[in-house]
PDB file of N, CA, C and O in Angstrom:
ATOM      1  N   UNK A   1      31.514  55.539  38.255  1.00  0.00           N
ATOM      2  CA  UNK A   1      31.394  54.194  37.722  1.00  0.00           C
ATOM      3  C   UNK A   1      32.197  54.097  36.427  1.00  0.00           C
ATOM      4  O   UNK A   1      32.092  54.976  35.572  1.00  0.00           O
ATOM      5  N   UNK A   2      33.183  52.795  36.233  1.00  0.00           N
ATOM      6  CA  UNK A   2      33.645  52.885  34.941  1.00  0.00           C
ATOM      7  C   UNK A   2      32.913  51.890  34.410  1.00  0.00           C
ATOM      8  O   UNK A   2      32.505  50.773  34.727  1.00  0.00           O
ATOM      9  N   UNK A   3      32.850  53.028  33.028  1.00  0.00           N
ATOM     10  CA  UNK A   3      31.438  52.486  31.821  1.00  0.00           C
ATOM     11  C   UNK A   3      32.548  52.321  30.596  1.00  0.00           C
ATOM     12  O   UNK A   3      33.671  52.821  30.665  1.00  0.00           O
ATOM     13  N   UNK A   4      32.127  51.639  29.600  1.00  0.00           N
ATOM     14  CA  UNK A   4      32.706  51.689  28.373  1.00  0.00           C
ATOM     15  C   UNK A   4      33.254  53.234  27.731  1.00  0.00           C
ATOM     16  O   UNK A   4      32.804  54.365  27.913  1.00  0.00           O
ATOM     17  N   UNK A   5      34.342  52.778  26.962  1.00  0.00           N
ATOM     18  CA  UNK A   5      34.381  54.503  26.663  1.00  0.00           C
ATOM     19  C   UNK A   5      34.972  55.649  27.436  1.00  0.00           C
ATOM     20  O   UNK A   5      35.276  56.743  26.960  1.00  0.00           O
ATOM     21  N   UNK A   6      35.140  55.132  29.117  1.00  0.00           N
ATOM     22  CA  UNK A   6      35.527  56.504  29.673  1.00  0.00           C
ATOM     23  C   UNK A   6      36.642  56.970  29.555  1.00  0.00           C
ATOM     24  O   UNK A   6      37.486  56.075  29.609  1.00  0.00           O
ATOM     25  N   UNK A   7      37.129  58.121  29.395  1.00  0.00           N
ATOM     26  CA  UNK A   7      38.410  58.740  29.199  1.00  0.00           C
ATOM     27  C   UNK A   7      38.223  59.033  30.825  1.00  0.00           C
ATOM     28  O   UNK A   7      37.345  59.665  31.413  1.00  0.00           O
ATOM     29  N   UNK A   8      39.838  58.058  31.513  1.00  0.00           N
ATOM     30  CA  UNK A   8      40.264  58.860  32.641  1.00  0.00           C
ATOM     31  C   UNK A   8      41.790  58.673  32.846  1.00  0.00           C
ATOM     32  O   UNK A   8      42.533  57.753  32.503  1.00  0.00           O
ATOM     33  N   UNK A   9      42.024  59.812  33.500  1.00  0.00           N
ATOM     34  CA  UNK A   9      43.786  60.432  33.737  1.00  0.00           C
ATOM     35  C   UNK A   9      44.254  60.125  34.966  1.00  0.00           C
ATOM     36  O   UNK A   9      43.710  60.140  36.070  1.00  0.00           O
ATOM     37  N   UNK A  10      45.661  59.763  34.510  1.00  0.00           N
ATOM     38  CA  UNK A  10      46.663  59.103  35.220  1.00  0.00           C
ATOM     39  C   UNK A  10      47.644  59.811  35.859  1.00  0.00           C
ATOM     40  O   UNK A  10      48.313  60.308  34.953  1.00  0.00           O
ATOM     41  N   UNK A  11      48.055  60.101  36.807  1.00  0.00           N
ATOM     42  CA  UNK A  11      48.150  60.784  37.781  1.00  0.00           C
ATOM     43  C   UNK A  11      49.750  59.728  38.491  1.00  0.00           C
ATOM     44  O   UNK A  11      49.764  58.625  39.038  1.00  0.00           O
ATOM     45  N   UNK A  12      51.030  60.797  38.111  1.00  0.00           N
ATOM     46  CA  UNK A  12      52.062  60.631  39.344  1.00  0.00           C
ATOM     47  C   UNK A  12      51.979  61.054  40.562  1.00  0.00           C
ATOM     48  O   UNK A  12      50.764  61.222  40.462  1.00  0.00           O
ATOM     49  N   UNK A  13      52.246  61.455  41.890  1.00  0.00           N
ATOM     50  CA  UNK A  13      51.740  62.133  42.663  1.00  0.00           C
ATOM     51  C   UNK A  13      53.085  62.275  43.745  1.00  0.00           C
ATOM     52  O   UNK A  13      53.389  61.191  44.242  1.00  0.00           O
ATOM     53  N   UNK A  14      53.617  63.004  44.021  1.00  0.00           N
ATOM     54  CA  UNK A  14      54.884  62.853  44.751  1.00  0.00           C
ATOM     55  C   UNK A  14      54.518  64.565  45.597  1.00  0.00           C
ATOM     56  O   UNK A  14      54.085  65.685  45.326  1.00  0.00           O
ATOM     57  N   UNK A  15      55.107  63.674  46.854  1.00  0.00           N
ATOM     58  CA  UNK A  15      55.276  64.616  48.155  1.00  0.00           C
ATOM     59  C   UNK A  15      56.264  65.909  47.916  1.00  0.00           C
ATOM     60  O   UNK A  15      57.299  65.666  47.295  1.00  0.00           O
ATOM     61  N   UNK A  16      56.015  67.429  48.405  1.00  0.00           N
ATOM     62  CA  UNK A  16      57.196  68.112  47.883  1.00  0.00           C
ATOM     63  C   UNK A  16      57.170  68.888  49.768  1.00  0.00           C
ATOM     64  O   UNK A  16      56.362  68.708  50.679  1.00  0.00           O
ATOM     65  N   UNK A  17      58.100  69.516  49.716  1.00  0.00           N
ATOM     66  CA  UNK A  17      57.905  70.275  50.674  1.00  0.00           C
ATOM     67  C   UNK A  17      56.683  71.225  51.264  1.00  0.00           C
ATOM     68  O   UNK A  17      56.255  71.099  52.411  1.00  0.00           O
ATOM     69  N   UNK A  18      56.137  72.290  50.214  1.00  0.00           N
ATOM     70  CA  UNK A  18      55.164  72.650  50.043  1.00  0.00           C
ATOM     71  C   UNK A  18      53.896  71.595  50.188  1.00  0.00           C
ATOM     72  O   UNK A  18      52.797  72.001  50.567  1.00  0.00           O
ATOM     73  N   UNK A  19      54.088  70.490  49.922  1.00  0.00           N
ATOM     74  CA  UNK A  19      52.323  69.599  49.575  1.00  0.00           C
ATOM     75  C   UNK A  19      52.772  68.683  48.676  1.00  0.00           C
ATOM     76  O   UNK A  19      53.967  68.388  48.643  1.00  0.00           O
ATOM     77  N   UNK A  20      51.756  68.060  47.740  1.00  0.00           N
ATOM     78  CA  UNK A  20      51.265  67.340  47.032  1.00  0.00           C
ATOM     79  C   UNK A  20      51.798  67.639  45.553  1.00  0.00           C
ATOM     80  O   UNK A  20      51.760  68.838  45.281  1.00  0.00           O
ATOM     81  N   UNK A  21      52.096  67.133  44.934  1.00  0.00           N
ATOM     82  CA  UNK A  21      52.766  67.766  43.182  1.00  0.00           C
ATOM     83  C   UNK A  21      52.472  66.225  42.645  1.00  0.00           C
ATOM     84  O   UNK A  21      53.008  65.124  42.767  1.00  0.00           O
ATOM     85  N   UNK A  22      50.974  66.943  41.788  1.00  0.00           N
ATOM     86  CA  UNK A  22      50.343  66.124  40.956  1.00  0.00           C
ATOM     87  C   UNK A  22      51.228  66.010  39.264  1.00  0.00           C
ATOM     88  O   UNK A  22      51.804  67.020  38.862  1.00  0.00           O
ATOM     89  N   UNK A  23      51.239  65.144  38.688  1.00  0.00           N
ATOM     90  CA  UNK A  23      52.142  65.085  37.662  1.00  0.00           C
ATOM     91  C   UNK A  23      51.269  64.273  36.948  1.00  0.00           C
ATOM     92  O   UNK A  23      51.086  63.089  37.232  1.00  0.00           O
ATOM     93  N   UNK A  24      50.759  64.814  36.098  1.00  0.00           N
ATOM     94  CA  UNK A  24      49.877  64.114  34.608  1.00  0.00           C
ATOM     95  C   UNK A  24      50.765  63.014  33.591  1.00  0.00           C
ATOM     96  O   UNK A  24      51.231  63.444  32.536  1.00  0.00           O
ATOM     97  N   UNK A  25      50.947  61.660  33.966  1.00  0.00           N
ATOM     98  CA  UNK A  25      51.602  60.955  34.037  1.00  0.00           C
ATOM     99  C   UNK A  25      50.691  60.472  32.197  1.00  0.00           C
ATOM    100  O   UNK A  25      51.217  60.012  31.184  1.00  0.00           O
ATOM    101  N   UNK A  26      49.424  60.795  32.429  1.00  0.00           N
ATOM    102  CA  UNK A  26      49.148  59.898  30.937  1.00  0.00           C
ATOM    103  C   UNK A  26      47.359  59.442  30.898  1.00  0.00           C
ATOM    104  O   UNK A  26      46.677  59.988  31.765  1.00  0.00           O
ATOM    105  N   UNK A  27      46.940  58.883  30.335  1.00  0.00           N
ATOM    106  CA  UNK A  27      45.477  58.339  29.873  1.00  0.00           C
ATOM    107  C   UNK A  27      45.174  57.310  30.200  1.00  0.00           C
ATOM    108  O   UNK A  27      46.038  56.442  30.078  1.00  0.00           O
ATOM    109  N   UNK A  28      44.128  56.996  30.638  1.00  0.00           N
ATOM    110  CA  UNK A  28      43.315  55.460  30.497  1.00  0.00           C
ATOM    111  C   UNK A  28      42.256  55.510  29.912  1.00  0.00           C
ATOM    112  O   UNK A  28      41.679  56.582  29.730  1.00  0.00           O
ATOM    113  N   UNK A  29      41.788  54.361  29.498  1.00  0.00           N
ATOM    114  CA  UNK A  29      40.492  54.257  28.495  1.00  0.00           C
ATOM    115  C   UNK A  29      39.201  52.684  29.098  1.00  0.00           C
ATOM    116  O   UNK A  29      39.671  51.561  28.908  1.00  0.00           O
ATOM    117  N   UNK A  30      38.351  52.723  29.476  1.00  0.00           N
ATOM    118  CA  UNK A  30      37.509  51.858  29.903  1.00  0.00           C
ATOM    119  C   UNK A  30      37.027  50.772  28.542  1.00  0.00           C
ATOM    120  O   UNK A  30      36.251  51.064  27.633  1.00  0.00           O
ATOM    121  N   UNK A  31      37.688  49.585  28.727  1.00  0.00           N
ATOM    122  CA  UNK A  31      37.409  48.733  27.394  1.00  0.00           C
ATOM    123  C   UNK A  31      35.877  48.169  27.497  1.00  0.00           C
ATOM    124  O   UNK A  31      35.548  48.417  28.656  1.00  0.00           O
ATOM    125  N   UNK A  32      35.172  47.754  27.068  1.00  0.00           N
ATOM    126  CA  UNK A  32      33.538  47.346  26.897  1.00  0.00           C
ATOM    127  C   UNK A  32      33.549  45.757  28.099  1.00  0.00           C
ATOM    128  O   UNK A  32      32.578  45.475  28.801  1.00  0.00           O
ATOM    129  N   UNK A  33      34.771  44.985  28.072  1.00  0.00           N
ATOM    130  CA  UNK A  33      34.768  44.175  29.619  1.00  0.00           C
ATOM    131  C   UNK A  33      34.914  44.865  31.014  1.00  0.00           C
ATOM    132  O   UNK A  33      34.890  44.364  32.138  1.00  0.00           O
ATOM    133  N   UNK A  34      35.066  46.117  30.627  1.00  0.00           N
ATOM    134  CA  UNK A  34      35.230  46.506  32.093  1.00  0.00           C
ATOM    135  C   UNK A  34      37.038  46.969  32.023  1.00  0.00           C
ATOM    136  O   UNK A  34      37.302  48.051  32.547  1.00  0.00           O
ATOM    137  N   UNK A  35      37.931  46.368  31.551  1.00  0.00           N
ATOM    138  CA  UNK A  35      39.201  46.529  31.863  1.00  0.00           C
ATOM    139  C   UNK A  35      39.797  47.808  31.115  1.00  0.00           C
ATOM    140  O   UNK A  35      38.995  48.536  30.529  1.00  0.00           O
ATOM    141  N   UNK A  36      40.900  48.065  31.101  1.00  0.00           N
ATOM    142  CA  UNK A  36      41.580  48.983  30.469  1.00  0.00           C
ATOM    143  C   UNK A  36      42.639  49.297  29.795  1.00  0.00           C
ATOM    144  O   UNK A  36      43.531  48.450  29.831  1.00  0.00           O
ATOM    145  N   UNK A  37      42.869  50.387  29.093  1.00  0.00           N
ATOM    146  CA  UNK A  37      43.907  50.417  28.477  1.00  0.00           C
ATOM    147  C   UNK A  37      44.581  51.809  29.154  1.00  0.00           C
ATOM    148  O   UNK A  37      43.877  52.790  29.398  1.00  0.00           O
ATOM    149  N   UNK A  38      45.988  51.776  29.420  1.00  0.00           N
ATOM    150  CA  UNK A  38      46.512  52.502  30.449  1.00  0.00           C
ATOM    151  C   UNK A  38      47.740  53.063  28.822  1.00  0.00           C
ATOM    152  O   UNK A  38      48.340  52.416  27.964  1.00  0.00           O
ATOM    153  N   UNK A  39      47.590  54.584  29.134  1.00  0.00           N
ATOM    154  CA  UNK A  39      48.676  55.349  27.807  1.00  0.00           C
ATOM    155  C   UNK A  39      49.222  55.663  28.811  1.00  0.00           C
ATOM    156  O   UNK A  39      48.458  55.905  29.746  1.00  0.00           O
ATOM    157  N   UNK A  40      50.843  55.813  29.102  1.00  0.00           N
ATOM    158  CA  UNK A  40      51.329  56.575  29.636  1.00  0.00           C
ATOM    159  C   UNK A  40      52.698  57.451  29.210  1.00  0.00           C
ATOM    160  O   UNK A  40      53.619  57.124  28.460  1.00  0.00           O
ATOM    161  N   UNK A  41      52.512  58.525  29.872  1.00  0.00           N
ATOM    162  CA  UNK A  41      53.550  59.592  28.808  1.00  0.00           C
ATOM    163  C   UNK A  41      55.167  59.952  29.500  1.00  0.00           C
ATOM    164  O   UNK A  41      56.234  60.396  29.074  1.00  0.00           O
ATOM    165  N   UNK A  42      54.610  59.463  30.825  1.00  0.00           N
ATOM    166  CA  UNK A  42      56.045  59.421  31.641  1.00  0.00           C
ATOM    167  C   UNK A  42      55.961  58.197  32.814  1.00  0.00           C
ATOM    168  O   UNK A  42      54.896  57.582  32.782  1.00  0.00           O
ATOM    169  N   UNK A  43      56.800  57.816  33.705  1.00  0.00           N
ATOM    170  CA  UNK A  43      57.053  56.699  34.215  1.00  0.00           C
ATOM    171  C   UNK A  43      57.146  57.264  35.488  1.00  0.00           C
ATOM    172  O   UNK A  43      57.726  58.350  35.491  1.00  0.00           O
ATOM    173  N   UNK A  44      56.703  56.812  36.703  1.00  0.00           N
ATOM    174  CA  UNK A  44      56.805  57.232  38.229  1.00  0.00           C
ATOM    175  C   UNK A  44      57.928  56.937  38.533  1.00  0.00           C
ATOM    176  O   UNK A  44      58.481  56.053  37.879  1.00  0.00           O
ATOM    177  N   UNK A  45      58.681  57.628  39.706  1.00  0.00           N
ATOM    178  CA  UNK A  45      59.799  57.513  39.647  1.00  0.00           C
ATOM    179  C   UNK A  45      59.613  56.398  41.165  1.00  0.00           C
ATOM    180  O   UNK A  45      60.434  55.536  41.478  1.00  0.00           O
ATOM    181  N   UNK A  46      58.497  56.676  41.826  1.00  0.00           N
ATOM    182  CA  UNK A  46      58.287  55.733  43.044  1.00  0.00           C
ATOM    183  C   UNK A  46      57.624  53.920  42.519  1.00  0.00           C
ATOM    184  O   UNK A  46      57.597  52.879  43.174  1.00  0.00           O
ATOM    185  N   UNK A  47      57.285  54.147  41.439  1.00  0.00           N
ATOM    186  CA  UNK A  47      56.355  53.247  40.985  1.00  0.00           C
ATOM    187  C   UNK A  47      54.861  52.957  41.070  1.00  0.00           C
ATOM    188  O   UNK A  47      54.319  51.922  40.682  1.00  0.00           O
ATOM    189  N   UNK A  48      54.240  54.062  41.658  1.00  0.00           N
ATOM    190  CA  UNK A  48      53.151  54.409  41.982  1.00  0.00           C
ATOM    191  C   UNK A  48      52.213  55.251  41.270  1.00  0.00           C
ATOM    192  O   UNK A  48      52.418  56.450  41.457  1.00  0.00           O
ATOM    193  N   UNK A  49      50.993  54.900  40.311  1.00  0.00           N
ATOM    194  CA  UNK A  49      50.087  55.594  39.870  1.00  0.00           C
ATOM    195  C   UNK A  49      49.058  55.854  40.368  1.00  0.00           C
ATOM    196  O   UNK A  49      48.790  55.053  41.264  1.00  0.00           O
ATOM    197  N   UNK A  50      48.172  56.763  40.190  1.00  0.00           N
ATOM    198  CA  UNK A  50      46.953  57.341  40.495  1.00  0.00           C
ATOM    199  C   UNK A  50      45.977  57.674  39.386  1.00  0.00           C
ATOM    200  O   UNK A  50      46.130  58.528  38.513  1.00  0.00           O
ATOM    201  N   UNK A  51      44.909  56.830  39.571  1.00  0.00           N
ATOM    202  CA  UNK A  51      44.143  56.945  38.054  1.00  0.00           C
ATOM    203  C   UNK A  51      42.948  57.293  38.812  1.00  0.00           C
ATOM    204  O   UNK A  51      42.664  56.720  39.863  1.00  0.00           O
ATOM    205  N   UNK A  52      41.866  58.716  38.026  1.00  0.00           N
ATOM    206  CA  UNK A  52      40.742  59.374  38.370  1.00  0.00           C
ATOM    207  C   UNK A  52      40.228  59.693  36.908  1.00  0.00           C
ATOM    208  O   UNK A  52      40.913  59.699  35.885  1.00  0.00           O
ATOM    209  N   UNK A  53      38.422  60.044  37.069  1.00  0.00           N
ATOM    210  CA  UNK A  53      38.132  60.087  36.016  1.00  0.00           C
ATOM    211  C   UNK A  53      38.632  61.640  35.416  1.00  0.00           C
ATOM    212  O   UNK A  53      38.745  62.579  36.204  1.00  0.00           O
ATOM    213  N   UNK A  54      38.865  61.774  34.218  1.00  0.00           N
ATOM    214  CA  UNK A  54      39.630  62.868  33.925  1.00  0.00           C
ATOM    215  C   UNK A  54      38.091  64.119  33.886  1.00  0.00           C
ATOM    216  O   UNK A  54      36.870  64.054  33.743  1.00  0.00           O
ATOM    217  N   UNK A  55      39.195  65.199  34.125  1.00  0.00           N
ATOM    218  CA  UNK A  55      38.039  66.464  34.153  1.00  0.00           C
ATOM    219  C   UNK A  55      37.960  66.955  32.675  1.00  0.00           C
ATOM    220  O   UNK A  55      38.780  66.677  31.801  1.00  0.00           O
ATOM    221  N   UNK A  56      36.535  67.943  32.490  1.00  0.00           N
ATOM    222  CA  UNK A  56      36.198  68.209  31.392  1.00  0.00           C
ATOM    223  C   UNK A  56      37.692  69.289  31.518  1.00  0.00           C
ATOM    224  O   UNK A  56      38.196  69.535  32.613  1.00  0.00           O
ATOM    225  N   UNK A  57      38.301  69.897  30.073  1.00  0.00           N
ATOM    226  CA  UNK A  57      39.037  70.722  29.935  1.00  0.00           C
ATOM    227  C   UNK A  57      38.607  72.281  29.982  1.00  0.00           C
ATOM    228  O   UNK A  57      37.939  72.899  29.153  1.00  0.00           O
ATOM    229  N   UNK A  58      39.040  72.626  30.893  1.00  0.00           N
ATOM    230  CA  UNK A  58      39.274  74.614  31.398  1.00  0.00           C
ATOM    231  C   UNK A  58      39.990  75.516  30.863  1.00  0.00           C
ATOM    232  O   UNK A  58      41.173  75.444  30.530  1.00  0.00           O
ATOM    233  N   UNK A  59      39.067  76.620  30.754  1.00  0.00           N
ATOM    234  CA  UNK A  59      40.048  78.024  30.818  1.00  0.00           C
ATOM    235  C   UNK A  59      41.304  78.173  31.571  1.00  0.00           C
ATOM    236  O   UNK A  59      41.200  78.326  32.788  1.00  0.00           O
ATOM    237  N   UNK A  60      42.372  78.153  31.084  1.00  0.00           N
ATOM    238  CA  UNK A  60      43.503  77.878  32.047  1.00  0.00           C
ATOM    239  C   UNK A  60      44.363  79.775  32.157  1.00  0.00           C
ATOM    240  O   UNK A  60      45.279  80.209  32.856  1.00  0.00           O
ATOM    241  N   UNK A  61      43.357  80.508  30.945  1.00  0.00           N
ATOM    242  CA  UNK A  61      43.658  81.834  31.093  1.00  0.00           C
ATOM    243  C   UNK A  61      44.044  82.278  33.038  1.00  0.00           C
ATOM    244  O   UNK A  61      43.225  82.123  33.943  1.00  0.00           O
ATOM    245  N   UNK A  62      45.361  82.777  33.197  1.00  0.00           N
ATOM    246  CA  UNK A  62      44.892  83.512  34.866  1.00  0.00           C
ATOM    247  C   UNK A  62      45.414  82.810  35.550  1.00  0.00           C
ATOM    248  O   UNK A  62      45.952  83.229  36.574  1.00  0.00           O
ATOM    249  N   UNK A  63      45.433  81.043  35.083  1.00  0.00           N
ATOM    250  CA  UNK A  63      45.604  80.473  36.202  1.00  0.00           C
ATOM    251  C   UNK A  63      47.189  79.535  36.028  1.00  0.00           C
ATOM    252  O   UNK A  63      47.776  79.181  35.005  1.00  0.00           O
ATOM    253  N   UNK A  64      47.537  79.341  37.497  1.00  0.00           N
ATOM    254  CA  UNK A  64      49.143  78.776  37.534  1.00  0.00           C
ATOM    255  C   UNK A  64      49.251  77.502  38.224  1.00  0.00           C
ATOM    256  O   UNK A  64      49.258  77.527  39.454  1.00  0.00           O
ATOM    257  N   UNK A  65      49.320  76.607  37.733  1.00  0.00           N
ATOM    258  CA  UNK A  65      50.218  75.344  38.826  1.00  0.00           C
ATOM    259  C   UNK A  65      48.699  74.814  39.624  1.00  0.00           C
ATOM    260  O   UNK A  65      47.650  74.780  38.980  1.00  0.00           O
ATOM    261  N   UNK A  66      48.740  74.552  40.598  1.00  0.00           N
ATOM    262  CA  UNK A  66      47.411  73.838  41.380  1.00  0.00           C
ATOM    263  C   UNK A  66      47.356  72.550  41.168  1.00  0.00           C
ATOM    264  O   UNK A  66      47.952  71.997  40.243  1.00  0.00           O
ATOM    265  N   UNK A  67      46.486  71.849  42.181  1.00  0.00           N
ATOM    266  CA  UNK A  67      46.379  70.348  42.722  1.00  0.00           C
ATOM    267  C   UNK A  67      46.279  69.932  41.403  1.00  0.00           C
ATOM    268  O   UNK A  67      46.721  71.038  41.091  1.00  0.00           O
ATOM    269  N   UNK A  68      46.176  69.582  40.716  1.00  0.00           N
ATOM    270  CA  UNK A  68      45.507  68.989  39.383  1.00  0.00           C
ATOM    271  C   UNK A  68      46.296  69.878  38.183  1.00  0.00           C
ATOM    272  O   UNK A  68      45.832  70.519  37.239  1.00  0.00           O
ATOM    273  N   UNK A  69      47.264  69.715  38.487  1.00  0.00           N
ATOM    274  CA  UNK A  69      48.232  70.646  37.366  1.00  0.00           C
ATOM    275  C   UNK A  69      48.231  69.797  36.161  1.00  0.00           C
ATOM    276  O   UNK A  69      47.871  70.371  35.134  1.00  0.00           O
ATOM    277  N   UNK A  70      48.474  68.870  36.087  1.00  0.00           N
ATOM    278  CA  UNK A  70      48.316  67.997  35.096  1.00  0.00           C
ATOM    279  C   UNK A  70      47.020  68.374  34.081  1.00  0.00           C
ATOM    280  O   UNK A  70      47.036  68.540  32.862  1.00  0.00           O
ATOM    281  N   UNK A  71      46.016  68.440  34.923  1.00  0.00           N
ATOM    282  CA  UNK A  71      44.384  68.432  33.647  1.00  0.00           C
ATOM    283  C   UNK A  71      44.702  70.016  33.462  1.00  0.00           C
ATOM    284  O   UNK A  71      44.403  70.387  32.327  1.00  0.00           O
ATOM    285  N   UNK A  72      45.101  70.786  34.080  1.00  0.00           N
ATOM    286  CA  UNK A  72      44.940  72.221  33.539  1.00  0.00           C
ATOM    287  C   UNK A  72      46.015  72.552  32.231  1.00  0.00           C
ATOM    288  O   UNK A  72      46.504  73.652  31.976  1.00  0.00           O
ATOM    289  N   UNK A  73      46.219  71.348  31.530  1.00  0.00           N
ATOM    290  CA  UNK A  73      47.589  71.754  30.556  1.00  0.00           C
ATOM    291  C   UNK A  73      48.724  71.627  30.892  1.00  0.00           C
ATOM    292  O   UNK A  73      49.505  71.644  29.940  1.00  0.00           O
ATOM    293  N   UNK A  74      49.264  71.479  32.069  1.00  0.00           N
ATOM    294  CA  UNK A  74      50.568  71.886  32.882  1.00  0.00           C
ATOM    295  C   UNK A  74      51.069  70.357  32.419  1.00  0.00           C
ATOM    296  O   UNK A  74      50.319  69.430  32.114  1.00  0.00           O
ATOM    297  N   UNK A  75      52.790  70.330  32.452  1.00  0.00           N
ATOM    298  CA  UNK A  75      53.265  68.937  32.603  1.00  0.00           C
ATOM    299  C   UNK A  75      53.109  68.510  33.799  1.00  0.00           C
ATOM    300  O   UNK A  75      52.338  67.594  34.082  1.00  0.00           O
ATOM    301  N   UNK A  76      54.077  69.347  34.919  1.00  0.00           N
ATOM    302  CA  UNK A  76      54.000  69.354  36.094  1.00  0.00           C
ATOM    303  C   UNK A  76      53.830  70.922  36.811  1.00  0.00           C
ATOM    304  O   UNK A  76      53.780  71.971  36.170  1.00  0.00           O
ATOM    305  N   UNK A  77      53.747  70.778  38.471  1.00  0.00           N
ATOM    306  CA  UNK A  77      53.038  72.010  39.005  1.00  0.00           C
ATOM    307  C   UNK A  77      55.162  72.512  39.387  1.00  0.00           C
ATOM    308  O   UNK A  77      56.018  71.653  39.602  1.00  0.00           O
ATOM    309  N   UNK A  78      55.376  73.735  39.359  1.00  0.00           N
ATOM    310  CA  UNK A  78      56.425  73.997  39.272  1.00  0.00           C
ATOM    311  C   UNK A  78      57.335  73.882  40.388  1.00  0.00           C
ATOM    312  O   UNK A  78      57.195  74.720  41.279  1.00  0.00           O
ATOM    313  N   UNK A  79      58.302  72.949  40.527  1.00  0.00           N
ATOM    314  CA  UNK A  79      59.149  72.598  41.797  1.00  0.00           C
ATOM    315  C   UNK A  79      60.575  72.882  41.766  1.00  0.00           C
ATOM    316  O   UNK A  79      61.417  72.168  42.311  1.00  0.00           O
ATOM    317  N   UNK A  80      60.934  74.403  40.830  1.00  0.00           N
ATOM    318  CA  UNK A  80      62.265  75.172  40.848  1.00  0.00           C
ATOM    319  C   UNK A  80      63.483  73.951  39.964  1.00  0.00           C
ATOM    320  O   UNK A  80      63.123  72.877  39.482  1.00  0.00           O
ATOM    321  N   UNK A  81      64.479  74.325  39.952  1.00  0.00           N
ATOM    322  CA  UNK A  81      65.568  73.379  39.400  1.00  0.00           C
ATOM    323  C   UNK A  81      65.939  73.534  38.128  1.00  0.00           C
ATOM    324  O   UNK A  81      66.507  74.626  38.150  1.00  0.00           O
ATOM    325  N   UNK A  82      65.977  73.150  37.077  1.00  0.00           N
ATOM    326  CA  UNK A  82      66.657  73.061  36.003  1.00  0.00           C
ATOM    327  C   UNK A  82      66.336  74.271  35.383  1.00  0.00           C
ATOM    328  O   UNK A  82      65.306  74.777  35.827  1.00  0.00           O
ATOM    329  N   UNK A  83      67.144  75.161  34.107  1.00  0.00           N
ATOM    330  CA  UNK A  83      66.531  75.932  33.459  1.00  0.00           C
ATOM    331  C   UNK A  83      66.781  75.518  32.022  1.00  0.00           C
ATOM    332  O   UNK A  83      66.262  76.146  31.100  1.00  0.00           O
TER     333      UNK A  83
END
């Protein structure tokens, strides 16, 4: 349910060969009418966002890339190319 106050994350989401490559696109915030305020830190390249309530923050010790690369710290989950 969005309540006043909620912090939830914004989500690029683009098809790769492998699967799904979630891209932590930016923030939303639940205003006290119900509506929102949308931060975003990069721009979809399809024009398509995905907004969920954001997860509490993890031990990211150990761990690499995964569905939700974005909330684990990651910019994006790693798809080779530039160095």
């Amino acid at each position: 349910m969005l309540t006043a106050g909620k912090r939830l994350a914004v989500f690029s989401i683009r098809e790769g060969k492998g699967g799904s490559i979630w891209v932590r696109a930016g923030s939303a915030f639940v205003n006290k009418d119900g509506s929102l305020n949308v931060l975003l830190d990069v721009l979809p390249l399809d024009g398509k966002l995905h907004v969920r309530e954001a997860a509490e923050k993890r031990d990211t010790a150990g761990m690499s890339g995964g569905r939700y690369a974005g909330e684990l710290g990651l910019d994006a989950a790693p798809v080779g190319g530039h160095s």
